[in-house]
N, C-alpha and C positions, 0 to 999 in steps of 0.2 A: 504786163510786167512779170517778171520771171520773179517765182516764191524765194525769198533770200535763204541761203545757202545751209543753213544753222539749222533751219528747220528739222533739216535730215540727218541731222547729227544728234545723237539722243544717248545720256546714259542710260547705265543699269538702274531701275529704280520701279517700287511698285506703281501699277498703269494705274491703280485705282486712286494715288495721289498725284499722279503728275496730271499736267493740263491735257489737253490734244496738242499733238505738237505742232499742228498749225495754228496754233495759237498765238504762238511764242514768237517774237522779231517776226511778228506779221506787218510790213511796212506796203499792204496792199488794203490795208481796210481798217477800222476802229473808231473809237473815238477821240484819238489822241491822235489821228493821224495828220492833220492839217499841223497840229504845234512841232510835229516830229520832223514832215518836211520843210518847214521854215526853216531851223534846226539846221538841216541839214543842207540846204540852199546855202546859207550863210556861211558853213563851215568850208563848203566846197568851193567858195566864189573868193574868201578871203586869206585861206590857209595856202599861204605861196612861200617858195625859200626866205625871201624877204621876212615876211610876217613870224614865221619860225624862228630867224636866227633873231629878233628882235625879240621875244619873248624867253630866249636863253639867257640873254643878255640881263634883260628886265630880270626875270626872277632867279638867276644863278647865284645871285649870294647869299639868297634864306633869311632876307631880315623881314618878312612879312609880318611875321609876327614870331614870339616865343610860348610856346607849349606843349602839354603831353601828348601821347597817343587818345587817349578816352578823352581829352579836351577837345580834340578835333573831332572824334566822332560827334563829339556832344553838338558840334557847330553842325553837322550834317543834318541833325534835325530841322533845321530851319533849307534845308533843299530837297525840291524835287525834279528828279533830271527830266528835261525838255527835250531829249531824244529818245526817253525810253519808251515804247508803246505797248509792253505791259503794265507799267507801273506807275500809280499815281498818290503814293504813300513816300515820307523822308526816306531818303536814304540811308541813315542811321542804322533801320531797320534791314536795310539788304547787307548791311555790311555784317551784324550778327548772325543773319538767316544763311549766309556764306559759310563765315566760319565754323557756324555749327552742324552744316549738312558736311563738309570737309573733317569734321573730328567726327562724327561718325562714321564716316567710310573709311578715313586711316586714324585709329586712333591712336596708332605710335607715332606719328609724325609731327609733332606738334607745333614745328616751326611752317606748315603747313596750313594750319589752322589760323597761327596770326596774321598768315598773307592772306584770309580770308578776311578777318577783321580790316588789314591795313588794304586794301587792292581802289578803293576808291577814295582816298582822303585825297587825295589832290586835288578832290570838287571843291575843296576848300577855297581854291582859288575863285569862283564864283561869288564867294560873299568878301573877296578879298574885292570885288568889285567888276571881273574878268564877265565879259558876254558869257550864256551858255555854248555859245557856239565856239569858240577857245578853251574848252574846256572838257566837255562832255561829249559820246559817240563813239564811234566806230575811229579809229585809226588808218592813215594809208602813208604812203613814202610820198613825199614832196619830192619837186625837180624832176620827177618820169613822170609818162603818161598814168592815169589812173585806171586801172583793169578792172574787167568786167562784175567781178564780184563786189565792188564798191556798192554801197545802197545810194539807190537813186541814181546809179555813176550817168546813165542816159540825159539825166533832165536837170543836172545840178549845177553842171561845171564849165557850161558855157560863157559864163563872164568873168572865168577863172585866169591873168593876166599871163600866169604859166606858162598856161597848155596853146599860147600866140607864141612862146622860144620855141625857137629851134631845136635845141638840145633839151629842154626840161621835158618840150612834146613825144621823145620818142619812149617806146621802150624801154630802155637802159637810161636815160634821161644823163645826169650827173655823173651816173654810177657805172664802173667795172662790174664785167660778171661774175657771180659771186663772190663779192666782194663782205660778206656776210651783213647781218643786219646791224651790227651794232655799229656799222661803218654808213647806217642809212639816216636821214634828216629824215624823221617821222611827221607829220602835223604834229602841231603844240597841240595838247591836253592836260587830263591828272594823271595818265599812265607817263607819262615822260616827267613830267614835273614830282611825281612823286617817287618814282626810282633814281632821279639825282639828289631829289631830298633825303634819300635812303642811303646814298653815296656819302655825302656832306656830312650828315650825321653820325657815319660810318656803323651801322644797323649790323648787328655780328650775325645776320641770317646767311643760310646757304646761297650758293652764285644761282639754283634754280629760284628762288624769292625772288629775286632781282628780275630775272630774266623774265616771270608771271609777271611781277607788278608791269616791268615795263612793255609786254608786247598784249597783253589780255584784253585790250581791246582793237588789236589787230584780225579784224576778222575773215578781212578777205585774206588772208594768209595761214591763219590758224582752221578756219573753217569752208572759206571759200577756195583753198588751193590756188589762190595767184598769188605772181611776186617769187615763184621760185628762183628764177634767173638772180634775183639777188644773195639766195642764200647759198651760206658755206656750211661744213660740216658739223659745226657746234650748232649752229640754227635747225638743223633736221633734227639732230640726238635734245635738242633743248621743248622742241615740237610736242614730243606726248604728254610732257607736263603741263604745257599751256592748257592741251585739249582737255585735260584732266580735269586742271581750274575751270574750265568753261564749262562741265556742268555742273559745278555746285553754282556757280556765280550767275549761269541763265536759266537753272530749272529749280532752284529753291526759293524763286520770287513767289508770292503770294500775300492772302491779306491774314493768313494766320503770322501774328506779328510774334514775336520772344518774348519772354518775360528778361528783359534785359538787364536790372539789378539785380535778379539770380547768379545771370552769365559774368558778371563785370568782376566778380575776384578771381577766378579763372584763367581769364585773358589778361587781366594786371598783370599773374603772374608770369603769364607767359613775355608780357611788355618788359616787365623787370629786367628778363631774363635776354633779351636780343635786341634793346631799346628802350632803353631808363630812362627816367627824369624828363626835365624840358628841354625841347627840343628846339631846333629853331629848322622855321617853315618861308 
């Protein structure tokens, strides 16, 4: 099995804190790696146009619940992602170690910093009761073929009902070329479910927040270089921000955990400031 793609993709940061970087989205060896590809089996065999536009459906009107941002974080303590195979610590914890590796590399950007805070809460839907496998992972377009950068794309997707159409099977599947992404049916997750909750709630961050939360864990696109045939020119120019987001979000994992009541009137403020009060999720 060919090393996944991310590996080679590395920021600026000192060697003597970062891991090896075959360490990192190692989906060829570990101890996590049987729960990762189950995970991943499940997401490839049952994530079809069908099951997508059903889960738009299902959660497009935000009545899951009512709450803050730090409310939701607080709920991510009780998850640990089943696809991730560095990390075996809440999530709570990666969404501060985000944010605050992103406000130290730009620290005037501050609307920056809280797409690091916010870029995983729509795991929330997992305690909403959603499979991890709907929820959590790597991202790909429904209705085309799945390209090679896919993890596991070899071994996953053969009972995928899909990739039996005609038209969902090829290439282009659904889609015009370059037809850009926002015009793509992505698999249901918390990257799509949490950048329409960001819509709905009407979140007064910049169009680049949006576009991180909703593609960042597209990786065989952002990382792996496939999928181009889909994009348009705001998808290329939107491109170096994603890559930007992906190394705080895949190289500040670790078990050196935050002192996270320190962090928390910081990012309030910053909540205050581009998404107040309660929310509806």
């Amino acid at each position: 099995m060919d090393p996944d793609p991310s590996q080679v993709y590395r920021p600026d940061m000192d060697p003597e804190a970062a891991k090896d970087k075959g360490s990192f989205r190692n989906y060829t060896s570990g101890p996590l790696l049987d729960r990762v590809f189950r995970t991943y089996k499940l997401m490839h065999t049952w994530q079809t146009v069908d099951f997508v536009r059903k889960k738009h459906a299902q959660f497009g009107g935000f009545s899951y619940k009512r709450m803050t941002v730090l409310e939701a974080v607080d709920m991510l303590d009780g998850l640990v992602d089943e696809s991730d195979p560095d990390v075996d610590f809440p999530n709570s914890f990666h969404a501060f170690q985000t944010a605050e590796g992103i406000r130290k590399a730009h620290p005037d950007k501050d609307w920056f910093h809280l797409v690091g805070l916010l870029h995983d809460l729509g795991k929330v839907l997992v305690l909403a009761g959603e499979p991890q496998w709907a929820v959590v992972g790597d991202t790909f377009p429904v209705g085309c073929r799945p390209q090679a950068s896919v993890v596991f794309c070899d071994s996953t997707f053969q009972d995928n009902p899909d990739l039996q159409d005609p038209v969902y099977s090829t290439e282009l599947g659904m889609y015009q070329p370059h037809c850009g992404l926002e015009n793509v049916l992505m698999s249901w997750g918390h990257d799509e479910y949490m950048y329409q909750m960001m819509k709905f709630n009407k979140f007064s961050l910049p169009g680049e927040a949006f576009y991180i939360i909703r593609f960042h864990s597209f990786y065989p696109w952002h990382t792996g270089g496939d999928y181009r045939q889909l994009c348009n020119e705001q998808d290329l120019a939107m491109l170096p921000w994603v890559q930007e987001f992906n190394k705080f979000d895949l190289y500040t994992k670790g078990s050196d955990l935050p002192d996270v009541d320190e962090l928390r009137p910081y990012y309030q403020g910053l909540i205050d400031k581009y998404c107040p009060g309660v929310l509806c999720w």
